[in-house]
C-alpha positions as CSV (number, residue, x, y, z in Angstrom):
1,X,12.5,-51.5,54.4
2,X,10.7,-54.4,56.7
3,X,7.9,-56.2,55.3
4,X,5.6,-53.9,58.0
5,X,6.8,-50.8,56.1
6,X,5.6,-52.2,52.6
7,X,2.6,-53.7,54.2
8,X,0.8,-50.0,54.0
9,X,2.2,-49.2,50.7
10,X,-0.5,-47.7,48.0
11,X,0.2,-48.0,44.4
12,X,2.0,-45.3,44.1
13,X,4.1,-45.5,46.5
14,X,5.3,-48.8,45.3
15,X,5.6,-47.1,41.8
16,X,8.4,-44.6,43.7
17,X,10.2,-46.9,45.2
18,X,13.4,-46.8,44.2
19,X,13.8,-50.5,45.8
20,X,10.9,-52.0,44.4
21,X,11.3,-50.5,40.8
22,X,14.9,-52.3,40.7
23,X,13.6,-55.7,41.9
24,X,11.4,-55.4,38.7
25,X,13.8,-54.3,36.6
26,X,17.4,-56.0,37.5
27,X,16.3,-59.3,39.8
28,X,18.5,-61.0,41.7
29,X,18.2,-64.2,44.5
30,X,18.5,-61.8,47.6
31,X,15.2,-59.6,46.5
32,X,13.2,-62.3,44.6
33,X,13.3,-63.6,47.6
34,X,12.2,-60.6,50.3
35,X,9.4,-59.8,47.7
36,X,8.1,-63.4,47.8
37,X,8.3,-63.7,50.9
38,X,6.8,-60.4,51.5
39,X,3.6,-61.5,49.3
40,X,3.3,-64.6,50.7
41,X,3.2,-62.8,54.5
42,X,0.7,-60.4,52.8
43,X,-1.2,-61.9,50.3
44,X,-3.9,-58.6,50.2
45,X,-0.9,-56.9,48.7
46,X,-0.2,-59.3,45.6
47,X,-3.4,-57.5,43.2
48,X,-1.8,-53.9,43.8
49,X,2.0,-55.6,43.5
50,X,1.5,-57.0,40.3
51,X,-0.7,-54.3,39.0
52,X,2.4,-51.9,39.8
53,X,4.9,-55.0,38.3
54,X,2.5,-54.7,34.8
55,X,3.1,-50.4,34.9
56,X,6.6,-50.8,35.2
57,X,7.6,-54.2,32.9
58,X,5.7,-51.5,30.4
59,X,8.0,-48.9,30.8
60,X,11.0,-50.7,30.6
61,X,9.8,-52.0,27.0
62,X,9.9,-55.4,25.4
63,X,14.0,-55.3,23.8
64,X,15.4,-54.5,27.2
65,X,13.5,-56.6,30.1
66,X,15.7,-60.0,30.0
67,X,14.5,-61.3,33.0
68,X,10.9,-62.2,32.2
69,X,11.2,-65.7,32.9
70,X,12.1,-65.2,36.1
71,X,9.4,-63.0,37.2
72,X,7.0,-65.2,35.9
73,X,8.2,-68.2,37.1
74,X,8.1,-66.5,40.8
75,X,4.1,-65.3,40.1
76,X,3.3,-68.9,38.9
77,X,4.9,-69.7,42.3
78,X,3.0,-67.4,44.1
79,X,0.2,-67.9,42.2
80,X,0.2,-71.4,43.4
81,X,0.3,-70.5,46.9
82,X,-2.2,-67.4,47.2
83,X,-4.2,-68.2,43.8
84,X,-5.4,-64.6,43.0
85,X,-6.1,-63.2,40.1
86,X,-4.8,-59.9,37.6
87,X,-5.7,-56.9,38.5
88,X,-6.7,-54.2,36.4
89,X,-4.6,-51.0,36.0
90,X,-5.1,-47.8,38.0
91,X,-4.6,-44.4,37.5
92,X,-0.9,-43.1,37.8
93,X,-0.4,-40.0,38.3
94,X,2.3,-38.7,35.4
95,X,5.2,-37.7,38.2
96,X,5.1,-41.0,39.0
97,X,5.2,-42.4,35.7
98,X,8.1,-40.2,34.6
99,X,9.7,-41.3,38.0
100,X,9.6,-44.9,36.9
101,X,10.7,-44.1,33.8
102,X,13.9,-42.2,35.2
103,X,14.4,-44.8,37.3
104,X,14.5,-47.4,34.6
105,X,17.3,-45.4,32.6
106,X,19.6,-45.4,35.2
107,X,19.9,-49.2,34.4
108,X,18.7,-49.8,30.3
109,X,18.4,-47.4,27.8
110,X,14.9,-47.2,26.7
111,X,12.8,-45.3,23.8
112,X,11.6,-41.9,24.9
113,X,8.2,-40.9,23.5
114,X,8.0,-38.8,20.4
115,X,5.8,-35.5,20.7
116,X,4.5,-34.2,17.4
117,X,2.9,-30.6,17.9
118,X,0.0,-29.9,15.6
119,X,-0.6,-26.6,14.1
120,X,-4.0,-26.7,15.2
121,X,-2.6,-27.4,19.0
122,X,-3.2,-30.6,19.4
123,X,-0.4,-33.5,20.4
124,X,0.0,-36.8,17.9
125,X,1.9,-39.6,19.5
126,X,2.9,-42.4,17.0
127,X,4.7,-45.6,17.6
128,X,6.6,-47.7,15.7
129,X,6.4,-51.0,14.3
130,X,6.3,-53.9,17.4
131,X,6.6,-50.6,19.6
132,X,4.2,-50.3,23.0
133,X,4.1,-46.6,25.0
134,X,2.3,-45.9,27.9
135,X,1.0,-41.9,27.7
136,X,-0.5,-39.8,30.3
137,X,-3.5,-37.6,29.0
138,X,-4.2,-33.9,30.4
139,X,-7.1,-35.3,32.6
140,X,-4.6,-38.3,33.9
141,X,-6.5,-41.1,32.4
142,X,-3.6,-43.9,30.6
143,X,-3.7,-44.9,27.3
144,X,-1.5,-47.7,26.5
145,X,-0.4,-47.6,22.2
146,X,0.4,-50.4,20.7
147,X,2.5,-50.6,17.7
148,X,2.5,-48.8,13.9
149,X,-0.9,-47.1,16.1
150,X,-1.4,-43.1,16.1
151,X,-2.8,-41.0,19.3
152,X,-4.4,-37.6,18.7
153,X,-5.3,-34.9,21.2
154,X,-5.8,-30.9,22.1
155,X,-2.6,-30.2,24.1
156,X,-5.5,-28.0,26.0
157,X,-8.4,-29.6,27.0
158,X,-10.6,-26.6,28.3
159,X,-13.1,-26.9,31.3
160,X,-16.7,-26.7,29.8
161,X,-16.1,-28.9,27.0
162,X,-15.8,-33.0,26.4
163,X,-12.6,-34.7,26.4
164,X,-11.6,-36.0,22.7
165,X,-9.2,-37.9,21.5
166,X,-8.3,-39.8,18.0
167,X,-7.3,-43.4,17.0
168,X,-5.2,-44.9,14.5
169,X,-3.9,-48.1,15.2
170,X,-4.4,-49.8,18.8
171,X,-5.0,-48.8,22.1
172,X,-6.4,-49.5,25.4
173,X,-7.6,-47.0,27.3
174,X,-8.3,-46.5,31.3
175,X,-10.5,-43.3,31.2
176,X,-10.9,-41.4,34.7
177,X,-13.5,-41.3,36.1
178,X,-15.3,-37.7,36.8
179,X,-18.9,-38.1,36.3
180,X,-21.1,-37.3,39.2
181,X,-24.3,-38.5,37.9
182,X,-24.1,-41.0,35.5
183,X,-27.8,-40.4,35.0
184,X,-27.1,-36.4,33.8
185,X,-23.7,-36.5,32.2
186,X,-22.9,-33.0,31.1
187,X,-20.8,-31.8,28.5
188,X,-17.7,-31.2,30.1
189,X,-17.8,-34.7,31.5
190,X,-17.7,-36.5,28.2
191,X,-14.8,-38.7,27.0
192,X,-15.1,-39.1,23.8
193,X,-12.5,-41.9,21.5
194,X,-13.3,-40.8,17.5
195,X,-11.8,-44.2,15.5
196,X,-12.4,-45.1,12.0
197,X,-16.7,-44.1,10.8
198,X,-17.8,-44.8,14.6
199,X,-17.4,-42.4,17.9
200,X,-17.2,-43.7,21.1
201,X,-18.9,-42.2,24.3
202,X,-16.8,-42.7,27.6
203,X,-17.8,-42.3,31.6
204,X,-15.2,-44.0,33.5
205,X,-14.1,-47.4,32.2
206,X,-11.6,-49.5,30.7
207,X,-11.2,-51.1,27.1
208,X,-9.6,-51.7,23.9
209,X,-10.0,-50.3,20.7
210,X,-8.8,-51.4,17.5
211,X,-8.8,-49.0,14.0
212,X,-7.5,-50.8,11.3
213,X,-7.9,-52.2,7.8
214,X,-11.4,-50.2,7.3
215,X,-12.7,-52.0,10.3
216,X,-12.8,-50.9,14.1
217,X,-13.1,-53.4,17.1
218,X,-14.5,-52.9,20.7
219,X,-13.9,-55.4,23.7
220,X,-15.2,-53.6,27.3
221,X,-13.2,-54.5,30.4
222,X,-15.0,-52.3,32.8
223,X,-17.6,-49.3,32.7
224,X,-20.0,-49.0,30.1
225,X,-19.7,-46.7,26.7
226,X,-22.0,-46.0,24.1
227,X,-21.1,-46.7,20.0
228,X,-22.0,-43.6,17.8
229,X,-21.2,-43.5,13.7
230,X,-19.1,-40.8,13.3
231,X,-20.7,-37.9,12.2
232,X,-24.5,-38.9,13.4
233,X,-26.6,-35.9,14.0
234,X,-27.0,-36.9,17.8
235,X,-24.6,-38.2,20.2
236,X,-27.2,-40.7,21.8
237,X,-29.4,-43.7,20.7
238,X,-26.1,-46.0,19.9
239,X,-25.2,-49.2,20.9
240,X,-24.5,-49.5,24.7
241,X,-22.1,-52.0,25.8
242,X,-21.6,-53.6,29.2
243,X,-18.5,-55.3,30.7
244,X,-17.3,-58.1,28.5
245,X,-18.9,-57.2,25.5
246,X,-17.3,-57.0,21.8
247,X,-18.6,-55.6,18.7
248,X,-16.8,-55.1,15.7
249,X,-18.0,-52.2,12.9
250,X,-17.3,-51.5,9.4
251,X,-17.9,-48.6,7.6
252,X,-21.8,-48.1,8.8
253,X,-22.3,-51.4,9.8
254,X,-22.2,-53.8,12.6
255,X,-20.4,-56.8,11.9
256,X,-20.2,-58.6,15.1
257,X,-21.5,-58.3,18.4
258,X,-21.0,-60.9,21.0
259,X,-19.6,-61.8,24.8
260,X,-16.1,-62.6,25.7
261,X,-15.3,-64.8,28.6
262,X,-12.1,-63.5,29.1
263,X,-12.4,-59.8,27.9
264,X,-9.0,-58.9,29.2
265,X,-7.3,-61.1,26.7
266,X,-8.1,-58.2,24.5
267,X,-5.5,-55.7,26.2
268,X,-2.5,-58.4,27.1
269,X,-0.7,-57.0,24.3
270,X,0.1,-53.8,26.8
271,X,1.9,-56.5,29.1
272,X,3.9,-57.6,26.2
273,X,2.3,-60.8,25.4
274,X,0.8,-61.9,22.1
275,X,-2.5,-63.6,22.6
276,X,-5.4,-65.4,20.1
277,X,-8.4,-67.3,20.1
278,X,-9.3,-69.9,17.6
279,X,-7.2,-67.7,15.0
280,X,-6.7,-68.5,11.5
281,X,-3.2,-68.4,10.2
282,X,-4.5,-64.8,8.3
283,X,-5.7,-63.8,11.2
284,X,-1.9,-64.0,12.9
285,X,-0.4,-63.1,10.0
286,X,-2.4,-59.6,9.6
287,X,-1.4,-59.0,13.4
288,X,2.6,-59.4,12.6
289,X,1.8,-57.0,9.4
290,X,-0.5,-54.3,10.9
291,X,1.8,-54.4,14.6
292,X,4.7,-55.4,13.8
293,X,5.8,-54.7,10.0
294,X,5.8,-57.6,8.1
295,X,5.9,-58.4,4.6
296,X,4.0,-61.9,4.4
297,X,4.2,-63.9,1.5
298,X,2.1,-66.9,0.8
299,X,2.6,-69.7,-1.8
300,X,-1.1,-70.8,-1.4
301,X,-3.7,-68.3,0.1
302,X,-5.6,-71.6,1.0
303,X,-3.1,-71.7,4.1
304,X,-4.4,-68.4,5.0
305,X,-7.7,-70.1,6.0
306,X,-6.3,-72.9,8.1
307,X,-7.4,-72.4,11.5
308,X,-6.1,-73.7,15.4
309,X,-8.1,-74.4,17.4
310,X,-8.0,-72.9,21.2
311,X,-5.8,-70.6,22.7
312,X,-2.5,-69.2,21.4
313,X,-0.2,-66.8,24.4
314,X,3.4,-66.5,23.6
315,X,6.0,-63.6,24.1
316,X,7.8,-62.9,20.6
317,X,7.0,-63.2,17.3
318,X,10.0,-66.0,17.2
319,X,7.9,-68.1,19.4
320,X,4.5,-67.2,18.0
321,X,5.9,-68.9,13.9
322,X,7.1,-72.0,15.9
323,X,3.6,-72.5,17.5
324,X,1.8,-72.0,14.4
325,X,4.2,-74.2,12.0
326,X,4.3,-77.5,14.5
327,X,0.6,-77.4,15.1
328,X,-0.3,-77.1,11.4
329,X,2.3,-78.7,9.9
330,X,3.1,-75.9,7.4
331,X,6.2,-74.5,6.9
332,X,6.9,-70.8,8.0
333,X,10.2,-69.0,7.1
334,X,11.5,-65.8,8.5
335,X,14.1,-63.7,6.8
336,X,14.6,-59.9,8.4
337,X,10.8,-58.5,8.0
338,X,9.4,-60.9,5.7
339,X,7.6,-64.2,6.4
340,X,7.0,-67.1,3.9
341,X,4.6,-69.4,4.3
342,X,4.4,-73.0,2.3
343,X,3.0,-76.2,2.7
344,X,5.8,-78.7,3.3
């Protein structure tokens, strides 16, 4: 293919190309080069190639893609040059998806996604601990699951009535859009994510949603949804929340509600990369439990409350105990699934 061919490529068609999908998957000098070159010629293409780069990095999964610092080290480069920003994800159709995902195996094994049929019809997707699947709903909207996190759903979902999933765990969701007044929303139109004591009402957006320890968080990348409890006797008069927001709920009760500056921190965890903000050392060490199955024990809980200040964005757990025990000064000890943690 000539950079001219590529020039009038959609999404999708970079998601089928065999070509493409094996530069992202298996680099080498020859193609690193032809595709940097090819964004550099073409810098309106970089927003859709790295959107369709994010798709496929997902699919390949976190044990098998070596080559991640390469690829980033070629975007930091191209970065430098175009200076453009992430793009948010799009909707794939799911022969496309299960064409990148054949694609993949012909070069790494990877996980296939477990299917649990309900006897009430519906479909439960689980994954496991430090475990990230991308799935496909009947309507073609993408949820990304993160790990030890639970999808339910009807395997049907019949014209005339809303669209309803459940959450257990983590997940970010990019809902289609099929709405055509946003002022009259019928029924049928509804998108509707039940979590833990609180119902969330959906048009077309994007955001992330996480159900655990008796508490369920909220952070809005795009669109706008409304924040029911669970169980109220009318699906209106909730909260409303706009682009950026974040609210976290417990129970029947609204914890926190404030603004993010960089709402899509809240979903990098679907591109494989472990992010906080101003985190406590509880804070990370409930986020290696709850995602990633650790047993953490802790000499003195006052260590728990130590705090660092700014921003934290690694790749692996590995990387994440180093930054946390230089920068406190604490020592941290990993052994199989379980973490010590001790004052040195």
């Amino acid at each position: 293919m000539t950079f001219a061919e590529y020039a009038d490529y959609s999404l999708t068609e970079f998601l089928e190309d065999d070509s493409f999908i094996q530069w992202v998957i298996q680099q080498d000098a020859r193609s690193n080069s032809f595709w940097e070159s090819f964004l550099q010629a073409y810098p309106e293409k970089q927003k859709m190639v790295r959107e369709a780069v994010s798709i496929i990095k997902v699919y390949r999964g976190q044990d098998t893609f070596s080559n991640d610092g390469n690829i980033d080290a070629i975007w930091k480069r191209i970065d430098t040059s175009i200076g453009r920003h992430v793009a948010q994800p799009k909707h794939i159709s799911r022969f496309t998806l299960f064409k990148i995902a054949a694609s993949i195996t012909l070069i790494a094994v990877i996980g296939a996604i477990s299917w649990v049929l309900v006897d009430d019809g519906s479909k439960t997707i689980s994954t496991s601990y430090g475990e990230v699947k991308a799935i496909t709903l009947p309507d073609q909207s993408i949820v990304m699951l993160n790990g030890n996190s639970t999808l339910t759903y009807k395997n049907n979902w019949t014209n005339g009535v809303p669209r309803q999933v459940w959450i257990k765990g983590e997940a970010y969701f990019d809902v289609k859009h099929i709405n055509l007044d946003t002022n009259a929303i019928r029924a049928e139109e509804r998108f509707i994510v039940h979590g833990r004591d609180i119902d969330i009402q959906v048009l077309g957006t994007s955001f992330n949603v996480k159900s655990r320890r008796n508490k369920t968080n909220i952070a809005l990348l795009s669109g706008k949804i409304e924040v029911n409890y669970a169980h109220a006797p009318t699906p209106s008069g909730g909260l409303v929340m706009l682009p950026g927001d974040y609210v976290e709920y417990a129970g029947q009760k609204l914890l926190t509600k404030k603004k993010l500056l960089r709402p899509h921190k809240a979903a990098t965890w679907t591109v494989r990369e472990i992010t906080f903000t101003d985190p406590s050392v509880g804070d990370i060490m409930e986020t290696l439990q709850d995602n990633y199955g650790y047993a953490v024990n802790v000499e003195d809980k006052d260590l728990m409350e130590l705090k660092i200040e700014g921003e934290i964005s690694v790749t692996s757990v590995q990387e994440l105990i180093a930054v946390v025990s230089s920068t406190l000064g604490i020592r941290i000890e990993e052994s199989g699934k379980e973490i010590v943690i001790a004052r040195k």
